[in-house]
C-alpha positions in Angstrom: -15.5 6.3 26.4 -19.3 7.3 26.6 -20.7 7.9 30.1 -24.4 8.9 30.9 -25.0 9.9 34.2 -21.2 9.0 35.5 -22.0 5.3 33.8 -19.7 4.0 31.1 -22.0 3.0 28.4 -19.8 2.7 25.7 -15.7 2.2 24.7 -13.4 2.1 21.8 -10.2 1.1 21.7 -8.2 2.8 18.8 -3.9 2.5 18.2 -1.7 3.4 15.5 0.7 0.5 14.1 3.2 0.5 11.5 1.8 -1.2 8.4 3.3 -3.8 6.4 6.0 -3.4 3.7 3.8 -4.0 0.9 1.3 -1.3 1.9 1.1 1.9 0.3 1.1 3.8 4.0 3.3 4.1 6.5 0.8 4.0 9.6 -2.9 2.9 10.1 -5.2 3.5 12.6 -6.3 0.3 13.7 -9.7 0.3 16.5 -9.1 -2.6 18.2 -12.2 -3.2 20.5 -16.0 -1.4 20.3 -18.7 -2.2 23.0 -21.9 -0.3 23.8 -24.4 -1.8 26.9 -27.2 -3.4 24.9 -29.5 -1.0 26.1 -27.8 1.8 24.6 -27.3 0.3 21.2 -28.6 2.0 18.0 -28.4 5.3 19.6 -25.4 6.3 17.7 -23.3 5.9 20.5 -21.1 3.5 18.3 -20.9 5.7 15.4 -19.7 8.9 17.3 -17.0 6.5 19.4 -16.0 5.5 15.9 -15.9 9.1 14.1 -14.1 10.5 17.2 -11.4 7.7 16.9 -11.0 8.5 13.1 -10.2 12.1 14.1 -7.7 11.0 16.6 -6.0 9.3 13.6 -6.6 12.3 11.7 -4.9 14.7 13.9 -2.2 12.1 14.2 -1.8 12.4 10.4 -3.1 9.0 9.7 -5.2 8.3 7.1 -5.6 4.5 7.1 -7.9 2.6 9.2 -8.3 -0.5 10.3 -10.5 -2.6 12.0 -11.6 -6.5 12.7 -15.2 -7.8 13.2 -16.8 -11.1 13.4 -18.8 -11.9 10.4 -22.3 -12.7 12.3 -21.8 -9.7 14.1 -24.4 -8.1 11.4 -25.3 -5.1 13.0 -21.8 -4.0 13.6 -21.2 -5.0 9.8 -23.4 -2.4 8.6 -22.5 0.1 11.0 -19.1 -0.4 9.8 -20.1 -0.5 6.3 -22.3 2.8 6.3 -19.6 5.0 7.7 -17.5 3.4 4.7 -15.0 0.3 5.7 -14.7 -2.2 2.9 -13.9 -5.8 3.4 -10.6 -6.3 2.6 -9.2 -9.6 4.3 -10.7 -12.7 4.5 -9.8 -14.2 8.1 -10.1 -17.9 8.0 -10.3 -20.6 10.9 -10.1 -24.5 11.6 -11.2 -27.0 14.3 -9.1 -29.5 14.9 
């Protein structure tokens, strides 16, 4: 959490599960949930909530990470991307 001024301005939510059987790891850091207030977006506020998560992981002795976001969501795609998550899975949907 991020607070200017005693205001929350920013939160990540960041958890360690067990990965799947056919993963080379045992744990990964998964961040589950990002938000800045719009007014305080590309300030870094993001990218230190991130990098602080990832050493939370780190001192947990995880070295794996995690992480879902929507695919219009560009500027989180290339936060994400800059600080060097690949794609990996493609999540697909269907109305019905």
């Amino acid at each position: 959490m991020v607070t200017i001024k005693d205001d929350i301005v920013g939160m990540v939510i960041g958890k360690i599960e067990k990965s799947l059987r056919v993963m080379r790891h045992t744990r990964v850091g998964h961040i589950t949930g990002l938000y800045v207030l719009p007014k305080y977006r590309k300030k870094e506020v993001a990218s230190g909530l991130v990098s602080e998560t990832i050493s939370w992981f780190q001192e947990k002795e995880v070295n794996h990470y995690s992480l879902e976001v929507y695919n219009k969501n560009l500027p989180a795609l290339a936060l994400f991307k800059k600080m060097g998550f690949k794609e990996c899975i493609v999540k697909m949907k269907k109305k019905v």
